[in-house]
N, C-alpha and C positions, 0 to 999 in steps of 0.2 A: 613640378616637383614630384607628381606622383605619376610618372610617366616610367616605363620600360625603361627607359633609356634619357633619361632627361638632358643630360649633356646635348646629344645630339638634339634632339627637340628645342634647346635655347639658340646653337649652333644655327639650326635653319630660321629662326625669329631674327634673330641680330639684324641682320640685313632689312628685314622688315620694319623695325625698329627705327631704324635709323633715316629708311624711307620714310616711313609718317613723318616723325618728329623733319626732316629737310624738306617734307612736303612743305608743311604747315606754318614752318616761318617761311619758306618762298612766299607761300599765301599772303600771308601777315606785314613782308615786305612789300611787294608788287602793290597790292591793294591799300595800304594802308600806308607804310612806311616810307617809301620810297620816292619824292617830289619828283625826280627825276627821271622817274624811269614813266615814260610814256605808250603801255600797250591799252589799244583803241579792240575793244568787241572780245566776251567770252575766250574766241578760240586760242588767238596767243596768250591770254593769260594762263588758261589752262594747260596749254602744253609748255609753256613755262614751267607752272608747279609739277605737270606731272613729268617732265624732262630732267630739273634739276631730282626728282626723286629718285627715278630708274637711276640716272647717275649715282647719286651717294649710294645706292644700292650695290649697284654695279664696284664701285670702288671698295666698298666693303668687304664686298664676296671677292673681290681677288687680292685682297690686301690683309685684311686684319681676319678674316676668318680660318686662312691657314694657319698662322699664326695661333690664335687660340684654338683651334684642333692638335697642335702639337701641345701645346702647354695644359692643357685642359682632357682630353681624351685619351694623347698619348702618355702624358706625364711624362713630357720631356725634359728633365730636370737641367741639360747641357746650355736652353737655349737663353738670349741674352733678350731683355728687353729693346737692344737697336736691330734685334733680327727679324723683326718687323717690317725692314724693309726689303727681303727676299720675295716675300709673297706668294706664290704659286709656285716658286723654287724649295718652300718648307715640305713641300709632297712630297720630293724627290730624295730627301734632308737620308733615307734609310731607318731602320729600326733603334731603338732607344737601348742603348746599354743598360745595363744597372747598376745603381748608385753604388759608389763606393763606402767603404765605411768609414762612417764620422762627415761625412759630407752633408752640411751646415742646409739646410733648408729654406731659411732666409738668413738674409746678413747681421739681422739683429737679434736674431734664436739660435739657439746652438740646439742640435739634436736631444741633448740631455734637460731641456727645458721642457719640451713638449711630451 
């Protein structure tokens, strides 16, 4: 929060984030949880945990991190909560108009609330 730039600085964590936390229940699963699941010696367990984690990482950063850069950075006020599934197409989305007036901020505030 007390960063130049904090937005961006959350922006590059998210993926990070997301990596630990799908690390660590891989973990939690594999090793502990799962009867079923039979890996024999360190190495596939670990490239297990750290395979499903590059994944969710991976799928983050090309999914929901466009997505919150327009909503977030650019204050994109046009975009819809199902436009999430553009993904790496939200970069190409163009510049953000500017809001018109009287245009509601959330659906349950009106501008003269806030």
């Amino acid at each position: 929060m007390k960063r130049k730039n904090p937005v961006k600085a959350a922006l590059i964590t998210v993926p990070i984030y997301f990596a630990f936390t799908a690390g660590l229940l891989t973990m939690l699963i594999v090793w502990k949880g799962a009867s079923g699941v039979k890996l024999d010696g360190a190495g596939p367990i670990l490239g297990t945990i750290f395979g499903v984690a590059l994944g969710v990482a991976l799928l983050v950063s090309l999914i929901l991190l466009p997505y919150l850069y327009r909503l977030l950075a650019l204050d994109d006020w046009q975009l819809k909560p199902w436009d999430i599934i553009y993904g790496p197409l939200l970069f190409r989305r163009g510049l953000v108009p500017p809001k018109p007036a009287g245009h509601l901020v959330s659906p349950f505030l009106s501008s003269e609330m806030l």
